[in-house]
N, C-alpha and C positions, 0 to 999 in steps of 0.2 A: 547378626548372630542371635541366636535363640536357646535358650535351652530345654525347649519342648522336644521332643524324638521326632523327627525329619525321616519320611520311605525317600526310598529313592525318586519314586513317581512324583515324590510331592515336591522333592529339589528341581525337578527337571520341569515342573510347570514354574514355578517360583522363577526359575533362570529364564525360561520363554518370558516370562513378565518383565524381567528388570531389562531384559535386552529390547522391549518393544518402550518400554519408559526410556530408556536410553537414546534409542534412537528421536524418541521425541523430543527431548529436551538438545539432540544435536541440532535438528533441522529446526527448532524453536532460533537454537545461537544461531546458525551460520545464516540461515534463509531471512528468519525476521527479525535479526538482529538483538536478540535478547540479552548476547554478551555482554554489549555494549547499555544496558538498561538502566540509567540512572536516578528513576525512582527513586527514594529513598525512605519515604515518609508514605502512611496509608491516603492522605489527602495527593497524594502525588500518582500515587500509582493509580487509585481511584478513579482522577482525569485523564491517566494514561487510558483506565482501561474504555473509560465515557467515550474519548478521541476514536480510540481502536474499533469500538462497536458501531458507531459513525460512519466511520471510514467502510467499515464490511457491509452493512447498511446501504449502502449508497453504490456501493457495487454491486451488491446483487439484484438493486430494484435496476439499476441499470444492465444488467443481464437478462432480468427478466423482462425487459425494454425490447430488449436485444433479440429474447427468443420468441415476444408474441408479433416482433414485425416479419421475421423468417429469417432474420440475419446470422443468426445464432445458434447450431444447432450440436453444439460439442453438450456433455453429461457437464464435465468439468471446467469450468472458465480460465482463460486466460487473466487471474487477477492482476496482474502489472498491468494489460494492456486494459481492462476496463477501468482501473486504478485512473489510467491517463486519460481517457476517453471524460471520465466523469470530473476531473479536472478540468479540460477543456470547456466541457460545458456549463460547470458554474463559475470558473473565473480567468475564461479564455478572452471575453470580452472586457479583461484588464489590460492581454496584452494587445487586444485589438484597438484599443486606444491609448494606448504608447506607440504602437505603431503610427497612428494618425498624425499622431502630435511630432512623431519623428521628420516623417514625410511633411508638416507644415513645417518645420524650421531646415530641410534639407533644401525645399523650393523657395523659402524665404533668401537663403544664401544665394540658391542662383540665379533668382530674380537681381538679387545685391549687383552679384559679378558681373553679368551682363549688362547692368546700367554702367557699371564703368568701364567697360570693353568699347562700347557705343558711345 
């Protein structure tokens, strides 16, 4: 609300604006989950946003990875899928060894079993 004199031209750009903010604060909730932001404190958000910048960070050097090898060649990235990709690559090698360590006590058991089969 205002009480300065509004043309009509001026309402109808003012309305083009609040429905392009609108729309971004939708796909902010639904896509990046802003609804759910539980922040609360400026030291909170702050690390959120430190995390956030990181995380974008680290996907586009790995994009730009992506597109100086030739692999890559969209305008717009698939962020989920480099999201995972750069996951794998600095702490895939956690699950790669749990996996080892699974596989030594799976063969451990059946090395067991087969001594007392024999």
């Amino acid at each position: 609300m205002s009480s300065r004199q509004r043309t009509p031209q001026t309402a109808k750009q003012t309305g083009r604006r609040r429905w392009k903010i609108e729309a971004l604060f939708k796909t902010l909730k639904s896509r990046f989950a802003f609804g759910k932001f539980g922040q609360k404190t400026k030291l909170a958000v702050l690390r959120y946003l430190c995390l956030s910048l990181a995380c974008f960070l680290l996907c586009h050097f790995e994009h730009l990875d992506q597109t100086a090898q030739g692999r890559e060649e969209t305008f717009w990235p698939d962020w989920g899928a480099l999201a995972g990709q750069v996951r794998m690559k600095l702490v895939g090698w956690v699950q790669l060894f749990e996996l080892e360590r699974e596989k030594e006590r799976i063969l451990s058991v059946w090395d067991g079993s087969l001594h007392h089969v024999a």
